[in-house]
Each structure stands twice: as structure tokens, then as C-alpha cells.
N, C-alpha and C positions, 0 to 999 in steps of 0.2 A: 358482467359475467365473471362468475370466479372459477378458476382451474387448481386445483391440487397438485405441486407438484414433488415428488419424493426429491430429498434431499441426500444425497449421499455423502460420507464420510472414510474417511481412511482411521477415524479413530471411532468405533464402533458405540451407538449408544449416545454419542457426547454431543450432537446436531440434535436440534428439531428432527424427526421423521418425513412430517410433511408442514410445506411450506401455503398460503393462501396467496397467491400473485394474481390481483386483478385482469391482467392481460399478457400475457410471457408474450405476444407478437411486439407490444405495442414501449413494453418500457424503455427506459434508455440505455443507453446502451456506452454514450460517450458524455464528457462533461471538459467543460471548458473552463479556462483560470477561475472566472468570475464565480460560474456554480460550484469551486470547490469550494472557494472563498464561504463562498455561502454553506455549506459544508465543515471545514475542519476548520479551527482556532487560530493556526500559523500565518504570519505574514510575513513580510520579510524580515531580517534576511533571511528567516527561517520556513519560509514555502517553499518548498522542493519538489514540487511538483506541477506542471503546468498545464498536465491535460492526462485524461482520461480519456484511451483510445479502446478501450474493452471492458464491457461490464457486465456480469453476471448474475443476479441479486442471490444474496446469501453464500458465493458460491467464491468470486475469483471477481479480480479487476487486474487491469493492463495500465499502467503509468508512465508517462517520460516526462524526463529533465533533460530542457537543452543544457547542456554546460555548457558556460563562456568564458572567456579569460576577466569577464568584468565581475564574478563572483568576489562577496566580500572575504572571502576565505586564503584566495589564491595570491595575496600579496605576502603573508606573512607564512603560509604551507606550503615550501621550496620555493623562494623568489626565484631561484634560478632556472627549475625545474617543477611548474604549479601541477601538481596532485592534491586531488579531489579526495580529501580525507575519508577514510573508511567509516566513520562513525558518523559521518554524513549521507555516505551511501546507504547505512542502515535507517538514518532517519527518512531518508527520502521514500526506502522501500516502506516503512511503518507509515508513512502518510499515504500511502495507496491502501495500505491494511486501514486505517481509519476510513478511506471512504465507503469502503465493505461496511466494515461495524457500523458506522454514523446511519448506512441506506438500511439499517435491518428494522422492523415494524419495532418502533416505540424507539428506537436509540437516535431520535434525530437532538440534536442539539445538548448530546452527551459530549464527555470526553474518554477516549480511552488511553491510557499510558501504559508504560514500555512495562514490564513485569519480568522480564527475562531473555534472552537471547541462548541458540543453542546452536550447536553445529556451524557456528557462522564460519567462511573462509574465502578470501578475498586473492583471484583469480591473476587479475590483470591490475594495470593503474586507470584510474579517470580521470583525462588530462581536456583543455578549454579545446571543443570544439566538438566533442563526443557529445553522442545523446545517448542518455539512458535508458533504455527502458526495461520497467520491473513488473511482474506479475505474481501477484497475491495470490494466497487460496486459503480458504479458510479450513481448517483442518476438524476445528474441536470451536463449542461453545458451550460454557456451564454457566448452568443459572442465570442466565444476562448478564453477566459479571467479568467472566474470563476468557479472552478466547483464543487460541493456539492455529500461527499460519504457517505455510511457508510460501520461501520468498525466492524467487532470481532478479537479477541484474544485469542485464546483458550488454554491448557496445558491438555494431557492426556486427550482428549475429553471435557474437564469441561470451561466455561465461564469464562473466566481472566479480559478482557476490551470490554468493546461495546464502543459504541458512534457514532455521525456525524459529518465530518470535511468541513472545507469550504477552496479551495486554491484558488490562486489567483496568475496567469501572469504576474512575474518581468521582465519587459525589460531592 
């Protein structure tokens, strides 16, 4: 059975209109290390994400990062005082934008890379013990090519990182 269903966008025109999803009861909905693995390109230390707790197709995904004091980052970023570098937090939130893009029909086993960053502004710190969690949404896609999200970052309910990112289809 196929169901149609309208895609909606906050940037007018720049989505599919409508989408062909085999089953909207039946897809997934969460992904686990292993199936991101099988999904995006990163390993460590650069996989920053360990699970996929919310999934949308075409629309939005939910990500967390346990942070721990054993990150390779956290010895040499404040020995004294280990903070979760910001430009990590951005990479973390772009690898839940990746699992969006990578799930959309025809983009499996593509890559997408970073194109631009807007409005980003960084709330709080992310220090070893916090978990992360970011929620993607896809704003904009052109041409299979480009596609425009935005992102939060939250810790214990509270606002860590916003922003909107722009990626862009390496062949």
C-alpha cells in the first residue's frame, strides 16, 4: 500500500510537495549505534551520535550524545574544567541532519557536508555526564543537492545550541 503524504515546509516551494511513504504506521521510527553506523560515514572519534530516539521521514529526527569524561577531546579542552567544544556540538547536531538526508528515497549511501552555518548561538556548557539531545528539521531541499535544517541542543530540558545549517551533496 502506498499513501501520499503532503510535505510541509517553512520555506515555501523548496520541499517535495508530496512524499510516497510505503507504510507511515509501519516505518522506523528509532535507530540504534549499529544502524547509524550503517547509515553515515563517521566513526570514531568522530560518531557523535548514539542513537536515534525520533524519526520522521523527510521531516525531522531526534539524536542523543551520552557525553562522558572518557571523550577524546576532554583532556586537552579545559583539563581543569572539560567542556564539550562547540563545534562539536554542531557536528553532533549535523550527524542527526545526515540521518534525515542519507533516509530520503535515492540518498542512501551518499554524503552530505556542512555548506554553511547561520544563526548558531551556544546557550550553556557540555560538560562529561550531560546527554545531549538534538532535534533536526528539515527546512528546505533543492535539487537533491542542498538542503537547509534547523537544529537544537538541549541538556536536562534547558537550551545548549540552536542554529540553521546548510549541507550540500559531495559526489
Amino acid at each position: 500500500m502506498t499513501t501520499t503524504v503532503d510535505v510541509k515546509s517553512d520555506v515555501k516551494g523548496q520541499l517535495p510537495t508530496q512524499t510516497d511513504v510505503a507504510d507511515l504506521t509501519s516505518h522506523q521510527t528509532t535507530f540504534n549505534i549499529l544502524e547509524i553506523q550503517d547509515l553515515l560515514p563517521h566513526r570514531y572519534p568522530f560518531a557523535l551520535v548514539d542513537r536515534i530516539i525520533d524519526y520522521v521521514p523527510a521531516k525531522m529526527a531526534v539524536g542523543i550524545k551520552n557525553v562522558t569524561i572518557n571523550e577524546p577531546f576532554f583532556p586537552g579542552h579545559i583539563p581543569q574544567r572539560p567542556i564539550m567544544p562547540g563545534v562539536l556540538i554542531i557536528e553532533s547536531m549535523a550527524q542527526v541532519g545526515g540521518v534525515i538526508l542519507t533516509l530520503l528515497p535515492g540518498m542512501r549511501g551518499k554524503f552530505f557536508a556542512f555548506a554553511g552555518i547561520d544563526g548558531v548561538r551556544f546557550r550553556r556548557p557540555v560538560v562529561p555526564g550531560d546527554q545531549l539531545v538534538m532535534t533536526l528539521e528539515l527546512l528546505a531541499l533543492k535539487r537533491q543537492r542542498i538542503a537547509k535544517m534547523r537544529g537544537q541542543a538541549m541538556v536536562d530540558g534547558q537550551l545548549v545550541c540552536e542554529g540553521e545549517m546548510l549541507f550540500s551533496l559531495i559526489d
